[in-house]
C-alpha positions in Angstrom: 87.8 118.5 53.3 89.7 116.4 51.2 93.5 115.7 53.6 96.6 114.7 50.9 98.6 112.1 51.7 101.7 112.9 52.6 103.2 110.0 50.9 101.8 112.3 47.5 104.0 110.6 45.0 106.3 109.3 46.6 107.3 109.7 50.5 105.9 106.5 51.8 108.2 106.2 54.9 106.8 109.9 55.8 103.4 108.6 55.8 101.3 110.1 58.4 103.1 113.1 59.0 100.4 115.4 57.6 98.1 114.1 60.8 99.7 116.5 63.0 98.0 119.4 60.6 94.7 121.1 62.8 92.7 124.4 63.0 96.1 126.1 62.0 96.8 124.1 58.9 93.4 123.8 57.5 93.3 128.1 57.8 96.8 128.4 56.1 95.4 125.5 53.4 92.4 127.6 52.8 94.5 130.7 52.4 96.9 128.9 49.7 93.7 127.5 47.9 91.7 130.9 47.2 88.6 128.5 46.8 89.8 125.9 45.9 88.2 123.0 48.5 85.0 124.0 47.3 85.4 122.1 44.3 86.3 118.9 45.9 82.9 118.8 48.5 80.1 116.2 46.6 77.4 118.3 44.7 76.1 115.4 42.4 76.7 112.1 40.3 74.9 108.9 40.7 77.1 106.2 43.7 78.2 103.0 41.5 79.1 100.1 43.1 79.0 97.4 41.0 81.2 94.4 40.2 83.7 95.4 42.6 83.9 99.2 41.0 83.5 102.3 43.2 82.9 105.5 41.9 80.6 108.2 40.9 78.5 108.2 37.4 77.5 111.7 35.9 75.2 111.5 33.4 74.0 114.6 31.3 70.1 114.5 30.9 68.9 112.5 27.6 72.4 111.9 26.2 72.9 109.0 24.4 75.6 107.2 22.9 77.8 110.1 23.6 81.9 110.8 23.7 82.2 109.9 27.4 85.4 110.4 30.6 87.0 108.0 32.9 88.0 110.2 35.6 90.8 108.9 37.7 92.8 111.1 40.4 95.8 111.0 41.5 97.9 110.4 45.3 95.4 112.0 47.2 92.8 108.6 47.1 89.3 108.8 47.3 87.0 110.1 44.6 88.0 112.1 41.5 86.8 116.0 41.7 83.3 116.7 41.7 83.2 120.0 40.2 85.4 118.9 37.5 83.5 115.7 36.5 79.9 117.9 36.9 80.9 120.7 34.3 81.7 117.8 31.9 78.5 116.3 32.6 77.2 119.4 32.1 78.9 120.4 28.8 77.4 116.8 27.4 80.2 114.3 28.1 79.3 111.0 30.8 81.5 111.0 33.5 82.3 107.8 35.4 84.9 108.9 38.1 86.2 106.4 39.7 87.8 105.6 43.1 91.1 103.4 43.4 92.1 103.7 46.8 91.6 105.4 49.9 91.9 109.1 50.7 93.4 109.8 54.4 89.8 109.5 55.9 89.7 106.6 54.8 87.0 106.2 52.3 86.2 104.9 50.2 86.2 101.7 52.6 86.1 99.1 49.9 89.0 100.3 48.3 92.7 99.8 49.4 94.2 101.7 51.7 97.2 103.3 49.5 98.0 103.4 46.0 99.8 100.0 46.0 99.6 96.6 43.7 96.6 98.4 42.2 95.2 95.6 39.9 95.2 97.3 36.1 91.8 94.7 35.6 89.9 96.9 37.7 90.0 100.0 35.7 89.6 97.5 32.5 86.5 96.9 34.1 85.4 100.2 34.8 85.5 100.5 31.0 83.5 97.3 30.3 81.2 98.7 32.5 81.2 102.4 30.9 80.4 100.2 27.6 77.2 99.1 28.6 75.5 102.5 29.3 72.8 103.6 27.4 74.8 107.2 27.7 77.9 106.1 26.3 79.2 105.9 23.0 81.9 102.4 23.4 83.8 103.5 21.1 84.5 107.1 22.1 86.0 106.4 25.9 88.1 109.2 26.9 90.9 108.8 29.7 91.4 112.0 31.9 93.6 111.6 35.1 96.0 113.7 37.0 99.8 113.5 38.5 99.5 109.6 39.4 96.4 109.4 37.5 98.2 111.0 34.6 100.8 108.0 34.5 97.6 106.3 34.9 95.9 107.0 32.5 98.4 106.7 29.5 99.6 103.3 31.2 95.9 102.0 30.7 95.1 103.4 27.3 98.7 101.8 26.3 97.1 98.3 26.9 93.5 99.2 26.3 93.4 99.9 22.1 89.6 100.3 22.8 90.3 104.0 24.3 89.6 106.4 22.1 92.0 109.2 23.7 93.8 110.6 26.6 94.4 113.6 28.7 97.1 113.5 31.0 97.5 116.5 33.2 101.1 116.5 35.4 101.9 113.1 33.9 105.0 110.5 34.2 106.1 108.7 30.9 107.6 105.9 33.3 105.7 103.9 36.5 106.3 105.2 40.0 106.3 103.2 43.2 103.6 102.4 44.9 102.5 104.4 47.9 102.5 102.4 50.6 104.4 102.8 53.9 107.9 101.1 53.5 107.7 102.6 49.7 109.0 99.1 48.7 105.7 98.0 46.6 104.9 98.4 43.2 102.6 100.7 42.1 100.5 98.6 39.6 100.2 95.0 38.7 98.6 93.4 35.9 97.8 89.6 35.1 98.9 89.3 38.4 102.4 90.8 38.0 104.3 93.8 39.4 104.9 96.2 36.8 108.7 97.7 36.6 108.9 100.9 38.6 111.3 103.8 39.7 112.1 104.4 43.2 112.9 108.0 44.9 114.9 108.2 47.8 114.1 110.4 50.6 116.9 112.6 51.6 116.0 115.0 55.0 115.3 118.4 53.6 115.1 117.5 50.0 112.0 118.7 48.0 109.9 115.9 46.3 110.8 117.8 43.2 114.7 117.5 43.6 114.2 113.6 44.4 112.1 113.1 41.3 115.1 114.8 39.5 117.6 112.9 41.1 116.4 109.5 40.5 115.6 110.5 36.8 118.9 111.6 36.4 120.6 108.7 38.3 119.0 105.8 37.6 120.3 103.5 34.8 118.6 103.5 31.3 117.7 99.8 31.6 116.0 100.6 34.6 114.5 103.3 33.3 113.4 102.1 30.2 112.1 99.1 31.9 109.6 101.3 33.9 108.8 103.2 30.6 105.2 103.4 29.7 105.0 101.8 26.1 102.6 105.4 24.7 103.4 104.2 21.4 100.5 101.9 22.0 97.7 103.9 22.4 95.3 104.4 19.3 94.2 107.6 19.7 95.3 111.4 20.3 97.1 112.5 23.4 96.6 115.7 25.5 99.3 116.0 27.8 98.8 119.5 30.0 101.7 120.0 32.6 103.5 123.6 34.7 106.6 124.1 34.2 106.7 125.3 37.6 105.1 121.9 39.0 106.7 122.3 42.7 105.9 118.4 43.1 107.4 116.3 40.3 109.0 117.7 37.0 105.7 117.0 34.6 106.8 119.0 32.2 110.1 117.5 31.8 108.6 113.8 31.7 105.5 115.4 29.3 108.2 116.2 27.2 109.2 112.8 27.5 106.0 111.2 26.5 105.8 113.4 23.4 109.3 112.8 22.1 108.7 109.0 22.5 105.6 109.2 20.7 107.4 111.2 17.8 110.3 108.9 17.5 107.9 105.7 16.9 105.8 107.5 14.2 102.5 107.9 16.5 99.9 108.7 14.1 97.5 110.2 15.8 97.4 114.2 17.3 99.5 115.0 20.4 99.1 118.0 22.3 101.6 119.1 24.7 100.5 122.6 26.9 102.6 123.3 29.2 102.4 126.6 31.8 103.9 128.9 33.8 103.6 130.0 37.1 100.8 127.3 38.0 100.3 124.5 40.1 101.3 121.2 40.0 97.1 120.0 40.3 95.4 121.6 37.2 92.9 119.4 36.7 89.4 120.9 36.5 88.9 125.1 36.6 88.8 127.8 38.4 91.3 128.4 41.6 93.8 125.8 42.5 95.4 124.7 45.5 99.6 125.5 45.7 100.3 125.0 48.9 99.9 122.5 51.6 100.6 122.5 55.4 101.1 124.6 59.2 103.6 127.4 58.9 106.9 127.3 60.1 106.2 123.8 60.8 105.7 121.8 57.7 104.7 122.8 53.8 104.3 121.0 50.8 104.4 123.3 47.7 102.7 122.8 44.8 104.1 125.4 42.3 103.1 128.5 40.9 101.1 131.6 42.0 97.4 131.2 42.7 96.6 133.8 39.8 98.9 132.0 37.4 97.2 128.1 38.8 93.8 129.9 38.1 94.5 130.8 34.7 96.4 127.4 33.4 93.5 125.6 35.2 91.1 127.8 33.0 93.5 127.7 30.0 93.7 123.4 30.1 89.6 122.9 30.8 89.1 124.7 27.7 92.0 122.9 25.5 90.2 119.3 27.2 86.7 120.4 26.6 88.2 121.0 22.8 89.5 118.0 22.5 86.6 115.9 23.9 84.4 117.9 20.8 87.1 117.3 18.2 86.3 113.4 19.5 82.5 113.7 19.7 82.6 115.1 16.0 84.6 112.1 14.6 
């Protein structure tokens, strides 16, 4: 099974804490999941590791020059979900889901070992290389990624004019720190350089959702607009699919944020912004979703949402990305 980090966006100096989970806390995750480690165990895609890149390529069979996904994940490390990038590849769309840094096992060993300076050349790469598959159409690259991922992801495409579109599920509209340790390291670099980012600060018995709150609402606007991901740069549509009961970070709030941005600067292109209720924080991919992690009466991190409500958003997003990715294709 797949063990979050319980730094998950944000709580570097707590780093480690989640080892203490065993038999007790894997049985109450499964119970809070209603299925939904199943979809994270490795059923299929082709290992790539090539110029420096590791991650997993799903090809559909005989596809062509076809609208294709750059799967990233978010604070949990490791690979991107396997059921999720497999039922693209299986409704026509390449999948090249790629690892940035380790998961809590460790793996994949090449990578770093937390989400920290996390060179933006290397997912630049990832699409050079997605460019020069026989599978892939160049010019329809789609960007999916989720919480970190989903800053991610609209950070990348705000550099990278050559991505056709984005879906951001539980995103940021500004950089985060990085996830290491001390939490004193920037999250992303590029050309070299740290890129501006907003610290949290712990506060015992605070949720990671009031401490995303507070620092949004306490932080100056310089600062903040300093760490502000330029979206207004991206030349293509935007998906952005968040809850509004997100029990980690306030994604809809900062969603909002992306789409109001883009609206002020004139963005020309479509911008979608689903947001749900009573659902987890992690809705990317289908089907049941996890909402709560940890040993009871011990330690719990909670995810939002009901697991009935998480199971439909989950179902209700898949569908609006699979739309999207055809409304691409059909260009």
């Amino acid at each position: 099974m797949v063990w979050f980090k319980f730094a998950l966006l944000g709580l570097g100096a707590l780093v480690g804490v989640v080892l203490i989970a065993g038999v007790a806390g894997y049985m109450y995750v499964r119970h809070q999941s209603s299925g939904y480690f199943a979809s994270l165990s490795h059923h299929g895609g082709v290992e790539i590791h090539q110029n420096g890149l590791i991650g997993r390529f799903y090809a559909p069979k005989g596809v062509l020059h076809h609208t294709s996904v750059l799967m990233l994940g978010g604070s949990n490390g490791g690979y991107p979900y396997d059921a999720a990038a497999q039922d693209l590849a299986n409704s026509g769309y390449p999948v090249f889901a790629l690892a940035y840094f380790q998961d809590m096992t460790g793996n994949p060993k090449s990578r770093p070992k937390y989400l920290a300076n996390i060179e933006l050349e290397y997912f630049f790469r990832a699409l050079d290389w997605m460019k020069t598959r026989t599978e892939i159409d160049p010019e329809r690259i789609i960007l999916m990624g989720e919480s970190r991922g989903g800053e991610l992801v609209l950070l990348l495409a705000s550099h990278r004019p050559d991505v056709a579109g984005v879906i951001a599920y539980s995103p940021s509209h500004l950089v985060w720190a990085g996830l290491n340790p001390t939490y004193d390291q920037p999250a992303w670099t590029l050309n070299g350089k740290p890129l501006p980012f907003l610290r949290t600060r712990y506060a015992f018995g605070a949720s990671l959702l009031s401490m995303f709150q507070k620092a949004l609402a306490e932080t100056p606007a310089a600062e903040r607009e300093r760490a502000t991901i330029p979206v207004e740069n991206i030349h293509g549509p935007v998906l952005l699919i968040s809850s509004k009961s997100d029990g980690l970070w306030p994604s809809s709030q900062m969603a909002d944020a992306v789409a109001a941005r883009l609206h002020a600067r004139g963005f020309c292109y479509p911008v979608e912004n689903l947001q749900y209720a009573d659902s987890s924080h992690l809705l990317m991919g289908y089907g049941p979703g996890l909402i709560k992690l940890g040993i009871p009466y011990i330690w719990e991190m909670n995810f939002g949402g009901s697991l009935e409500g998480t199971r439909k958003a989950r179902d209700a997003g898949w569908a609006a990305s699979k739309a999207f990715l055809a409304k691409i294709a059909a260009q």
